[in-house]
C-alpha positions in Angstrom: -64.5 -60.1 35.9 -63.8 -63.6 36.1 -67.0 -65.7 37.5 -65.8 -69.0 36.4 -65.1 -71.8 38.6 -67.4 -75.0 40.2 -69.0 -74.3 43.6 -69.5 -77.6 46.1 -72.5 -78.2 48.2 -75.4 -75.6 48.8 -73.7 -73.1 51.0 -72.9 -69.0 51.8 -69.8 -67.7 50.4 -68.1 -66.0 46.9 -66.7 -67.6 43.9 -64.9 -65.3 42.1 -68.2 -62.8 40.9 -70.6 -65.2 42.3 -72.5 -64.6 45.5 -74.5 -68.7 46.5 -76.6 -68.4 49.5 -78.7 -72.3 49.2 -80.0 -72.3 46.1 -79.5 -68.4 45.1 -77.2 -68.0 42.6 -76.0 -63.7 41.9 -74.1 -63.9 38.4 -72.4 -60.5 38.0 -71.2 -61.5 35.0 -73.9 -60.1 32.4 -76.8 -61.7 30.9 -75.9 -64.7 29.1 -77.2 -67.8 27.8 -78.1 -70.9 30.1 -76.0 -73.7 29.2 -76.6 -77.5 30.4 -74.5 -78.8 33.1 -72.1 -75.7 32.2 -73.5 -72.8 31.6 -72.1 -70.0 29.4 -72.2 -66.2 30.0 -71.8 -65.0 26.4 -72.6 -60.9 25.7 -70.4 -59.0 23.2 -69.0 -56.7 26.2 -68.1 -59.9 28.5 -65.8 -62.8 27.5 -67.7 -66.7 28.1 -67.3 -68.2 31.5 -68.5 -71.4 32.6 -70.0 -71.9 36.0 -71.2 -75.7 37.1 -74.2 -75.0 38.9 -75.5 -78.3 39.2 -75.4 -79.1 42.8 -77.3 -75.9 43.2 -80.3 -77.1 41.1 -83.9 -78.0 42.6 -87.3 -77.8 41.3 -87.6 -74.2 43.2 -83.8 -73.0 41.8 -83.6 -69.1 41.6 -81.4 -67.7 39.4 -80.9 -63.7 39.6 -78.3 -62.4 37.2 -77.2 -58.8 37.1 -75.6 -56.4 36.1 -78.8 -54.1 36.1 -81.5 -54.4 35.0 -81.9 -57.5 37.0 -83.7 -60.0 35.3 -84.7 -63.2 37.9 -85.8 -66.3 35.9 -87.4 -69.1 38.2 -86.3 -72.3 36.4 -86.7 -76.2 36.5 -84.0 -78.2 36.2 -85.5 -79.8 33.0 -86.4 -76.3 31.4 -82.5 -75.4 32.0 -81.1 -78.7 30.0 -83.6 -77.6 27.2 -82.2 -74.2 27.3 -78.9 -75.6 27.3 -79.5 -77.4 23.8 -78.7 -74.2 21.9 -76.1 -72.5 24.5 -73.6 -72.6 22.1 -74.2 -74.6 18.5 -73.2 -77.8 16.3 -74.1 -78.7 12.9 -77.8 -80.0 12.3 -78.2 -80.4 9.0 -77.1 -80.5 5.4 -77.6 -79.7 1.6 -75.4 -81.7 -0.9 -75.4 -81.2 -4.3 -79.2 -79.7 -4.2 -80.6 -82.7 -1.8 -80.9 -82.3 2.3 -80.3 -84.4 5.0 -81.1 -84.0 8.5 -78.0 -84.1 11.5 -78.2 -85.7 14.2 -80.1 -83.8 16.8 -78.0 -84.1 20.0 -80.6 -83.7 23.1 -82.7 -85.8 20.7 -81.2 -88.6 20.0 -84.5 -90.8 18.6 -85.3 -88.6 16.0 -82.0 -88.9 14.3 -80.8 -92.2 14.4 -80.6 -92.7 10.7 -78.3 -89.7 9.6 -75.2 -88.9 7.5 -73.3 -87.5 10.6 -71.6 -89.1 12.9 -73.9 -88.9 16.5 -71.3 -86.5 18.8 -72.8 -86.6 22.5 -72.9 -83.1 23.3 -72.7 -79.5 22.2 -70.1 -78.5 24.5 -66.5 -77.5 23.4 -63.3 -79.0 22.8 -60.5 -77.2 24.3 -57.7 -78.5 23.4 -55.6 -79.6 20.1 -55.0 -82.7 21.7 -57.9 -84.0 22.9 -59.7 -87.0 21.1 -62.9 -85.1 21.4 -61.3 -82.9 18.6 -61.6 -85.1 15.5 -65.3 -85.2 15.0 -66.7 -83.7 18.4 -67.0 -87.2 19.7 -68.7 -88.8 16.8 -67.5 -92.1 16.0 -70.2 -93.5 13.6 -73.4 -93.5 11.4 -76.1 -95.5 9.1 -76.1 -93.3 5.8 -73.8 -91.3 3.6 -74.7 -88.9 0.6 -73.9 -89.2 -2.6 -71.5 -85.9 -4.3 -69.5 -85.2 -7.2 -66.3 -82.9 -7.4 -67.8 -79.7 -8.2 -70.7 -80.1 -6.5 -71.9 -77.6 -3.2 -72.4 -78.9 0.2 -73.8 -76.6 3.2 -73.5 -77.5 6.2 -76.1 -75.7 8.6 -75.5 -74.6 12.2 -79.3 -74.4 13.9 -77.7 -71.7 16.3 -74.2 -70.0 16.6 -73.2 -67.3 19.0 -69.6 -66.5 18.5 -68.7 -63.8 16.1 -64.4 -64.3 16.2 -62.8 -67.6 15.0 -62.1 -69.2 11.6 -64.0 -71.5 9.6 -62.6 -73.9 8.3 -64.0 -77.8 6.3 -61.8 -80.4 6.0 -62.2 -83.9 4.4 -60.6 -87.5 4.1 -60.7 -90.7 2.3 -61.3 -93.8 3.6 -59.4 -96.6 2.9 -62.7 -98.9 2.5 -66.1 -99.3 4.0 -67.6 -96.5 6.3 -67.7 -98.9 9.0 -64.0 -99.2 9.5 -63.3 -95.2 8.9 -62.4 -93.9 12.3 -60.3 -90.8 10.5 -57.3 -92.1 12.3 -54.0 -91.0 10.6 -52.1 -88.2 8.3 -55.3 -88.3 5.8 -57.1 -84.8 6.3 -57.1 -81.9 3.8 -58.2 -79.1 4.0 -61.2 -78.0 1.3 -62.2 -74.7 2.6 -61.6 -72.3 5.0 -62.3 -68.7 6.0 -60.6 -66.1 8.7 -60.5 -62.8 9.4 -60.8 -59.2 7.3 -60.8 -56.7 9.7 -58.5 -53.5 8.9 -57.0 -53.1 12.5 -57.5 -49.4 12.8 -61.6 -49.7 13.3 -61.9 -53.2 12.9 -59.7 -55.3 15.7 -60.2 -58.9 16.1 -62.3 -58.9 19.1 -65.0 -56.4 17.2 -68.4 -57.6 17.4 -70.0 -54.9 15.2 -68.8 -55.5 12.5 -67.2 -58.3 13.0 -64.1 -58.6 11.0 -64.5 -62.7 10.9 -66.7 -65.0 8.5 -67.7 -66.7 11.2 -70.1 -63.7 13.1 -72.5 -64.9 9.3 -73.5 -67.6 11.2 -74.3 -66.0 14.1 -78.5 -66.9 14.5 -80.3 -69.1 13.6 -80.5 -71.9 10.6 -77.3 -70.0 8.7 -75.2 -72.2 6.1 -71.5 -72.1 5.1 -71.3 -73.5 1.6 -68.0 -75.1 0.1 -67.5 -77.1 -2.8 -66.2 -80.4 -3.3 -62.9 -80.0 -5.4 -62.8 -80.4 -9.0 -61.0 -83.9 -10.1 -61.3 -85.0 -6.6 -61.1 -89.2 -6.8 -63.7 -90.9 -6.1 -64.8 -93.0 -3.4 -65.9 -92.7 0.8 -65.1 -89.6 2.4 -65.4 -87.9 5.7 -66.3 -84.6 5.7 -65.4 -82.4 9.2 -67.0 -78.8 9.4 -64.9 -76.8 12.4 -65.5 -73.6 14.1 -62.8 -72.7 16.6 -64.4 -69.7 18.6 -61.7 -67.4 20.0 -63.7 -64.9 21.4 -62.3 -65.7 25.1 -58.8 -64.8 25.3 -56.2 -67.2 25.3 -58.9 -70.2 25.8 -60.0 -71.3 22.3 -63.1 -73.7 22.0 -63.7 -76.0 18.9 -66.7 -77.1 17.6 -66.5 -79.7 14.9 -68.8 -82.2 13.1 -68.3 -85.2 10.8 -70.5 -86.8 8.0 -70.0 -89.7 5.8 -70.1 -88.5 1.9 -69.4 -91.0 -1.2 -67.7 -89.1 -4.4 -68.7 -90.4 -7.3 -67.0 -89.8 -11.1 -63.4 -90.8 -12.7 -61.2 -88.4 -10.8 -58.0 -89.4 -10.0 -57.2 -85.7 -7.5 -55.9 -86.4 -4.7 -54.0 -84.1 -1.9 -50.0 -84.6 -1.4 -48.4 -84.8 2.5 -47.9 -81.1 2.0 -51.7 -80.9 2.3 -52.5 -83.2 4.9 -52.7 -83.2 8.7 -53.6 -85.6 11.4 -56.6 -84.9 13.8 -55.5 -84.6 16.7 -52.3 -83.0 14.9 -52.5 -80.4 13.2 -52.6 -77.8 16.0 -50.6 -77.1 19.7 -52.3 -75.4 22.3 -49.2 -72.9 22.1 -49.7 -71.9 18.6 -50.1 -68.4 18.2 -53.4 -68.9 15.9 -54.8 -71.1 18.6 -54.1 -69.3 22.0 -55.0 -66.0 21.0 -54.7 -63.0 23.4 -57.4 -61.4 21.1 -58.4 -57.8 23.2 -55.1 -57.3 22.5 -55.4 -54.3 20.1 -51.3 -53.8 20.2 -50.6 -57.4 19.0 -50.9 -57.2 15.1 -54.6 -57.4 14.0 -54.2 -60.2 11.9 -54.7 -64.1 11.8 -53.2 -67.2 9.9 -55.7 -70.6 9.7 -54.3 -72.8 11.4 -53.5 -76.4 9.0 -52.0 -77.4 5.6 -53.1 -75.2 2.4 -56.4 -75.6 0.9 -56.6 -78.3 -1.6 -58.5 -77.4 -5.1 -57.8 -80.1 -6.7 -57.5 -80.0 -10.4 -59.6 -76.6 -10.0 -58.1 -73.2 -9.7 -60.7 -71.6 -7.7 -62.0 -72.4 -4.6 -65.7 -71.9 -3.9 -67.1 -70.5 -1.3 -70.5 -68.9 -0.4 -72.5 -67.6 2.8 -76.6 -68.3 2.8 -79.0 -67.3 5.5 
């Protein structure tokens, strides 16, 4: 059941699911989450749909969704936005090498103006490979940057996820000088870690929620971590660090969620990735590819997936690190 779709004035009539009569609003979509501006109907037995329901809003709005049991919330227009701060999810804050650092909080902008990650606008997706939006969710710049050497663990922290299908993957590149002038512009990003899917295909498909065969369903809460490690050798000097979820759990409509923060590697390394490991971002993905547009309730296509990008680059390390923490 499709219910997406934007609805003009306050009026009588159908969108797709939808039933508006003035400022009544019947969702039989199931019981999602209230996202601001667009809000997103996420259960694991319905795929996400967006429905822009802001011309509907007053201080009296009534919104009834169903299927049964029918649960009728009476909500303000502010009390929506605020719900609408963890609809979906971004990265909000960081360990490196043993030390945290806040994120930038993005419905609260004054209590993160001195961070390590570049200040993105909104929590809302990208959805497409092209887009500008996609190198760091909009980000373009920030006061501090943290201190690592290779070897050392950084966790990046997602205050709330949802999605249990998509990869994981953390990517990072060097900038040519000051932090300042870095806009990640180019062939410079490589790949440091990544994770996919494990899932059998005989009881575990791609679009299983329980258990999901994906990393990605660990971070699914509240306050959960990926860890990665910086790569042994790695030269030193001012990095970029990108952290990406692409959420596939809507057929054929992928949605990526990425997040950048300014790291400086210290030591005498001299690693550093060839082209074979590098990509551009916007770049290194087309809409069309089959790792991107993914038909996944499929069960017939073959239950397995590729990340999209170059390799993973070690550096002079043969193992690549990689940990989950709640």
């Amino acid at each position: 059941m499709d219910c997406s779709g934007v609805p003009g004035r306050d009026s009588w009539g159908n969108l797709g699911g939808a039933r508006i009569l003035s400022h009544r609003v019947h969702l039989a979509c199931g019981l999602g989450a209230i996202k601001s501006r667009w809000y997103s109907l996420d259960l694991p037995s319905y795929n996400s749909r967006f429905l822009h329901l802001k011309p509907l809003l007053s201080s009296s709005s009534t919104v009834t969704i169903s299927p049964v049991p029918v649960l009728t919330m009476h909500l303000s227009p502010v009390a929506l936005f605020v719900a609408g701060a963890a609809a979906h999810g971004a990265v909000t804050s960081y360990k490196i090498a043993g030390k945290d650092y806040q994120g930038y909080q993005g419905f609260s902008p004054a209590n993160s103006k001195n961070v390590i990650q570049w200040q993105w606008p909104d929590y809302n997706p990208t959805t497409s490979c092209s887009a500008a939006k996609l190198r760091c969710n909009g980000g373009t710049s920030a006061t501090l940057n943290a201190s690592v050497a290779p070897g050392d663990s950084v966790s990046a922290i997602w205050g709330q996820w949802t999605h249990s299908q998509g990869p994981i993957i953390v990517w990072m590149y060097k900038c040519a000088g000051a932090f300042g002038s870095c806009d990640g512009s180019g062939a410079g990003w490589f790949k440091i870690d990544e994770a996919g899917f494990h899932g059998d295909g005989t009881k575990v498909f791609l679009d299983t929620e329980t258990p999901s065969g994906w990393d990605i369903a660990k971070l699914v809460g509240g306050n959960k971590a990926w860890t990665s490690t910086i790569p042994q050798g790695l030269a030193p000097g001012n990095y970029l660090i990108r952290h990406e979820l692409i959420a596939l759990h809507q057929a054929n409509s992928p949605q990526f969620y990425a997040e950048c923060a300014q790291l400086t590697v210290t030591g005498s390394g001299s690693a550093s990735p060839d082209a074979s490991h590098k990509a551009a971002i916007p770049g290194y993905c087309k809409d069309s590819d089959s790792n991107i547009k993914v038909p996944i309730n499929d069960h017939t296509i073959p239950q397995k997936y590729t990340v999209p990008g170059p390799p993973v680059f070690k550096g002079t390390g043969a193992k690549k690190a990689r940990e989950f923490a709640a």
